[in-house]
N, C-alpha and C positions, 0 to 999 in steps of 0.2 A: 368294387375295388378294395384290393386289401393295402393298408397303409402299414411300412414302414414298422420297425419298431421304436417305440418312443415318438410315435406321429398319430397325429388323429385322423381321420379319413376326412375327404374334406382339405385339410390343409395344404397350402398351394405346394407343400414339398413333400407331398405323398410316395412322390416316385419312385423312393431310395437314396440309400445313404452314400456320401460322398460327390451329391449330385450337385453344380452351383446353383446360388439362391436367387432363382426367377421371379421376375415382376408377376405379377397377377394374371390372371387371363379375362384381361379385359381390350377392347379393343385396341391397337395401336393407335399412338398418337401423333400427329407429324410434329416433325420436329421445329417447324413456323407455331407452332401452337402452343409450345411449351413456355407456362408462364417466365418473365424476362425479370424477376426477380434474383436479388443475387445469391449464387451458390446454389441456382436451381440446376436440376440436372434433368437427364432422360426418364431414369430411374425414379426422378421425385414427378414426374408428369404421370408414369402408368400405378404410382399407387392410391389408393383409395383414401379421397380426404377421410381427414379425421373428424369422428362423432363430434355432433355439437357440445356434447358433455367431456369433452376431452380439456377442458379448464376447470373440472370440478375437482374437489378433493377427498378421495374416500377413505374411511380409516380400514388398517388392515384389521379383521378377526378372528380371535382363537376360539374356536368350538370342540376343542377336547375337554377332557371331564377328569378330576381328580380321581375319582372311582375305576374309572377302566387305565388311569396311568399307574394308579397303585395296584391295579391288577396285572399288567404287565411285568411290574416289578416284581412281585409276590410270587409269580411263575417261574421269571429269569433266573430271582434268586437261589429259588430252591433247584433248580436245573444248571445253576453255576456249580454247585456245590459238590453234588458227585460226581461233575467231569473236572474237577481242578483246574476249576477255572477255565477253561477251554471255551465253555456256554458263553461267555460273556462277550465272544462278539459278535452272535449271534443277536444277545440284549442290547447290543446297542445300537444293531439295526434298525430291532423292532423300537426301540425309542426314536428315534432319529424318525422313522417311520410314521408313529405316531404323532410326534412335534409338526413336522415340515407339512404331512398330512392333514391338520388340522388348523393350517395357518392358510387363510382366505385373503385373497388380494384381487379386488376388482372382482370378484363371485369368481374366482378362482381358486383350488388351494395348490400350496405349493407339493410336490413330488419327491420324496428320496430313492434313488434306485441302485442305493450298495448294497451289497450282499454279504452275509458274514464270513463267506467263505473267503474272499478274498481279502479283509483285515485278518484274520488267520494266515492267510500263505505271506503278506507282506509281515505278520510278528514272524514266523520260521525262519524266514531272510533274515531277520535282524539278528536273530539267534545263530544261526549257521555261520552269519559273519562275527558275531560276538565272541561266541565259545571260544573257536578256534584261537584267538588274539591272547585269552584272559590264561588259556594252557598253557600257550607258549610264553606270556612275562610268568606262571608260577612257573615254571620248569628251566628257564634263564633263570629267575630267582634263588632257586634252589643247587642251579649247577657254577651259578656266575655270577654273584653280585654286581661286580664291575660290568657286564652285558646289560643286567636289566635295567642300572642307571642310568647307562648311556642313550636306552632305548627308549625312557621312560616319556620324554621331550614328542622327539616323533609319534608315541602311540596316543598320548594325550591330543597332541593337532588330529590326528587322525580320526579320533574317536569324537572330539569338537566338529570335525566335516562331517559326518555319518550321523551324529548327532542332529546339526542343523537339516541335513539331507531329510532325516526323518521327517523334519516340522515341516520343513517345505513341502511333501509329500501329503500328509496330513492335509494343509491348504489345500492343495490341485486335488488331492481326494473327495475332499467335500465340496467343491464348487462344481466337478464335472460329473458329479451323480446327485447333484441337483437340478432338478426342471420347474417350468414353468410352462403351462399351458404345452406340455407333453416336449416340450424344447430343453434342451441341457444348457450347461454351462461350459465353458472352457476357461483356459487361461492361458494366457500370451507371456506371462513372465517365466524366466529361466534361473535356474536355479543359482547359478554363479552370480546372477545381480542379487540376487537374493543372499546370499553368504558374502559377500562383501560390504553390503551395508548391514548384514547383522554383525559383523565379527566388529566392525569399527563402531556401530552404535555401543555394542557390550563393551568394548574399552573402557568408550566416554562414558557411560555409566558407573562401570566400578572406578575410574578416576574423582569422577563429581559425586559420588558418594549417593548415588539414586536419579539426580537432578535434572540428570538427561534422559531418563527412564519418557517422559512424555515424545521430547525429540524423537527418540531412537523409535517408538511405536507412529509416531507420525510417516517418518522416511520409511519404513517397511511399509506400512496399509498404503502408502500413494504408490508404493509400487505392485503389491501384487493387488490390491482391489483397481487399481489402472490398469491391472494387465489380463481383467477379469471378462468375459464375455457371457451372455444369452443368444443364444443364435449368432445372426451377423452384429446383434448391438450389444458394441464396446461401453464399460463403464466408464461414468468419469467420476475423479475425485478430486476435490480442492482443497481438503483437509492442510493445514500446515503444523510445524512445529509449535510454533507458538500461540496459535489458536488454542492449542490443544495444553500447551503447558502452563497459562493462566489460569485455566479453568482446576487444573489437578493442582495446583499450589494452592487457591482458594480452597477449596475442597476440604486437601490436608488441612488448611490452619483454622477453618471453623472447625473440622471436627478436633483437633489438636485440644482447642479452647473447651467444645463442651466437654469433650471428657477430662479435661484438668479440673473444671467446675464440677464433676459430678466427682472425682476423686476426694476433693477437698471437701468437699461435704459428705462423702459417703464412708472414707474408710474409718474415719477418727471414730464415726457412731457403729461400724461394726465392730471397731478393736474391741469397743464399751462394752456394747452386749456379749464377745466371745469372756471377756473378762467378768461379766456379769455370772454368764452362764456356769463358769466354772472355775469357781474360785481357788477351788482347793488342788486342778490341775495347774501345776505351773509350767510343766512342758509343752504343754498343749496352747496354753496363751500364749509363752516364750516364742511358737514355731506359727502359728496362729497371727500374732500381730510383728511378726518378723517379713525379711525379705515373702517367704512362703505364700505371705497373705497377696502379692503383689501378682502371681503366676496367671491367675482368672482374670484380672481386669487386663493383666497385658495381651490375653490370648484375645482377649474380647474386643481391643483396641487394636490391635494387630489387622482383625478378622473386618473389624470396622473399617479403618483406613485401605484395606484392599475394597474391600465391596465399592467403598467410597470413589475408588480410580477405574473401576470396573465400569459402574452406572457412568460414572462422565466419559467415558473412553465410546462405550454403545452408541450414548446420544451423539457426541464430537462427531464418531464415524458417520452414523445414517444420516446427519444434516449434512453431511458436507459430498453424501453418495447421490447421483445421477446417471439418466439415460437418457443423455436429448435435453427434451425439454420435462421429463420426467422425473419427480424429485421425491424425495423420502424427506420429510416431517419429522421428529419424535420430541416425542413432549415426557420422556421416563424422568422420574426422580430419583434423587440418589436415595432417599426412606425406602424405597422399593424396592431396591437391591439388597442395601443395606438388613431389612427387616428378612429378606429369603437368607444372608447371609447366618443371622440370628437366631433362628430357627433353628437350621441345621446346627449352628454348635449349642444353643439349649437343646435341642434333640439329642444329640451325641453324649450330653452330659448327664442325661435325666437317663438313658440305655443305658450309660458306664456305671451309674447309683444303680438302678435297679438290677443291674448281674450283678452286682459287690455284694447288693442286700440278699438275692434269694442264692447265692453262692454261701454265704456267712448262713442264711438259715437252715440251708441241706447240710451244711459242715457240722454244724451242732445240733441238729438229729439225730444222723449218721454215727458220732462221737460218744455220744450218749447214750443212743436205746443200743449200739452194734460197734462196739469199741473194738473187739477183737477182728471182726470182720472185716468192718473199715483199715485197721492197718494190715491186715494179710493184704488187700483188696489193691490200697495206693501205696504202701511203703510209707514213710517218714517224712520229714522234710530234709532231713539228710540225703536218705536214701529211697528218694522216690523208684514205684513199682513201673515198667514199662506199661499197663496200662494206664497209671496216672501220667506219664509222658505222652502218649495216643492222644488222649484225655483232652489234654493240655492243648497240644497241638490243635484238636480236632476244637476246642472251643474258640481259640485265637481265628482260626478260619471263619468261626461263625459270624462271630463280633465285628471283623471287619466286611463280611458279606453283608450285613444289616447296617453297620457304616456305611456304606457304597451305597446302598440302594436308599438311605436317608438323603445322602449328599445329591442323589441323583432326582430325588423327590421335590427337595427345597431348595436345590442350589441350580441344579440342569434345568429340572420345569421349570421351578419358579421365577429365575433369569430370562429364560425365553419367554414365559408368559406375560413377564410385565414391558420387557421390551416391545414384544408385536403387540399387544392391548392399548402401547400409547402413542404406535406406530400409524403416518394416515401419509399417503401417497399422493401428490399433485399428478394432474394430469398421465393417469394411468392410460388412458384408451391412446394417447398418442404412442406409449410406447408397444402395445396391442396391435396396432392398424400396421405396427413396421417392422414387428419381430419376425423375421424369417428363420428356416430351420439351415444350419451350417453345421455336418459331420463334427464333434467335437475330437480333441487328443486322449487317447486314452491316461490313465492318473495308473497304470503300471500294477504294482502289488498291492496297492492302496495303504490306509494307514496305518494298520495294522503292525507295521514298521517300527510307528514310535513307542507301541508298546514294550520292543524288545529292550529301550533305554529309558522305561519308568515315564514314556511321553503323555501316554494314552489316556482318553479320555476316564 
């Protein structure tokens, strides 16, 4: 027997897709014999009780390897780079691929089955609808002032609904080319409840000045992770608003605290030393222990405070996500987040020194032993040569292709790794014994969409 695609051979829904989701084939049961507990049905008489270890609790694990995801990357990157970016959502298949791949749940790992082809044709769409929009306000701009002010109202709503349209597309992209034990996922929610409570949470947010920011992500995850499926089992979620926004005010104000305490002892003894260091530069101390000095710890407290909402946002979610009597655990800390956050901007910062420094040492080779060369070569700084413009460009490309794939190293792995490593599942085998296989909706262009509005991963 050949099974389905997306089906194991074997599985009670081998038969094909779009088929309903049949009891087992196991003997009939008469209907006198169906246990007289309440909310029993037909359907819970012919399925097979659940394993005695169906009250145990196992934790989920990651069995990917830093070595073959930085080898991933190191391919991607250099395969990004002379198709103009095109490759990259090709690279974020095979990430996705590798992640969901190597995440084990109840000796199972979990499946991704998008394809890069299709976040490519859904960024085109976003494009095709974009261009045309942005030609016609410059060309009213250009012919009508008075037209394109008038217009300016409606293209901005317009481009907010297309916007949102995007992220919701994103969601139903990635839940319905997720599987599990060879079964997809679906999703039940529509996109109109979806834009209606984001449009009014984003109000109350820039009204309350951030403060609703927990609310507003509470009221979207109960709606689309409720309207989330695996086969015929529906999620459920209990998360609330204010579960969720005690734990992010806490959050914020310890870290608020320690980094007030590490400023007040930290900068007064760097002004010293920058003052020590260099006595006789006065512009340098002047721009040094001025506002300027301020720019790194705010990026660093910035960067903090999000990881900080981040790690409590993961955890809030998976405690408060079910199927049945099956429940998600997580025990992640916010250090955990926090420290992959850290990484990546000490990484980005320690990449941006060392191109300054071997930039600054090829300049002053170049300058020295082949002076006349060097300016035939780049021009001036006035009047740079079109290949120092190439140059230029083709370095900026670089810098952020190794950005990307740092951020995707310590921010994408290392988020997902600490998450599922602290992740441990209640009574897995009960939701096992009753996952049945249900044709899922297809997710359309897929997400590829949001990349055309700066969304994308």
């Amino acid at each position: 027997m050949t099974a389905a695609p997306g089906r194991r051979v074997g599985d009670p829904q081998a038969a094909g897709p779009g088929a309903p989701c049949p009891a087992p084939a196991s003997p009939p049961m008469p209907v006198a014999a169906i246990p007289a507990r309440p909310g029993a049905t037909i359907r819970d008489a012919h399925e097979p009780p659940v394993a005695a270890s169906a009250g145990a609790q196992e934790n989920v694990a990651f069995t990917g390897t830093r070595a073959a995801f930085a080898g991933l990357l190191a391919r991607g990157s250099l395969l990004t780079l002379p198709t103009l970016g095109l490759y990259r959502f090709w690279l974020i298949t095979d990430i996705r691929r590798h992640l969901w791949g190597n995440t084990v749940i109840a000796g199972e790992p979990l499946e991704y089955a998008g394809r890069g082809g299709e976040l490519l044709r859904g960024f085109l769409i976003g494009m095709a609808v974009l261009i045309p929009i942005n030609l016609l306000l410059t060309l009213l701009g250009l012919t009508s002032f008075g037209s394109s002010v008038s217009l300016a109202g409606p293209t901005f709503f317009g481009l907010m609904v297309l916007q949102q349209f995007a992220q919701f597309r994103t969601f139903a992209y990635r839940i319905t080319r997720s599987r599990y034990r060879g079964i997809a996922g679906s999703l039940d929610a529509q996109f109109a409840g979806y834009f209606m409570r984001r449009i009014g949470w984003d109000s109350a947010a820039i009204l309350s000045l951030g403060l609703a920011i927990p609310f507003r992500r509470a009221s979207l995850d109960r709606y689309l992770i409720g309207g989330c499926r695996i086969g015929d089992q529906k999620a459920q979620f209990s998360g609330t608003g204010w579960s969720l926004a005690w734990r992010v005010y806490l959050g914020w104000m310890i870290t608020a605290l320690v980094w007030l305490v590490i400023g007040v002892l930290s900068v007064p003894l760097l002004a010293s030393l920058i003052t020590a260091a260099a006595p006789d530069l006065r512009e340098l101390r002047e721009v040094m222990t001025g506002p300027a000095l301020a720019i790194i710890p705010t990026l660093v407290v910035g960067f903090t405070f999000y990881a900080v909402y981040i790690a409590i946002w993961h955890r809030w979610r998976l405690n408060h996500l079910s199927f049945g009597t099956t429940r998600f655990v997580s025990a992640l800390r916010a250090r955990q987040v926090v420290g992959c956050y850290l990484r990546f901007g000490a990484g980005m910062l320690l990449l941006l020194f060392l191109i300054m420094v071997l930039l600054g040492i090829i300049a002053l080779f170049l300058t020295q032993h082949f002076p006349e060369e060097t300016r035939a070569l780049f021009g001036t700084s006035e009047e740079p040569s079109t290949f120092s413009a190439v140059l230029t460009v083709a370095g900026i490309l670089v810098v952020l292709t190794l950005i990307g794939a740092m951020r995707r190293y310590f921010v994408e792995r290392g988020v997902w790794v600490a998450v599922m490593s602290t992740l441990s599942v209640t009574q897995p085998q009960a939701l096992i014994e009753r996952l049945r296989y249900c044709e899922p909706a297809s997710a359309g262009a897929g997400e590829g969409l949001a990349d055309a509005f700066s969304l994308g991963p």
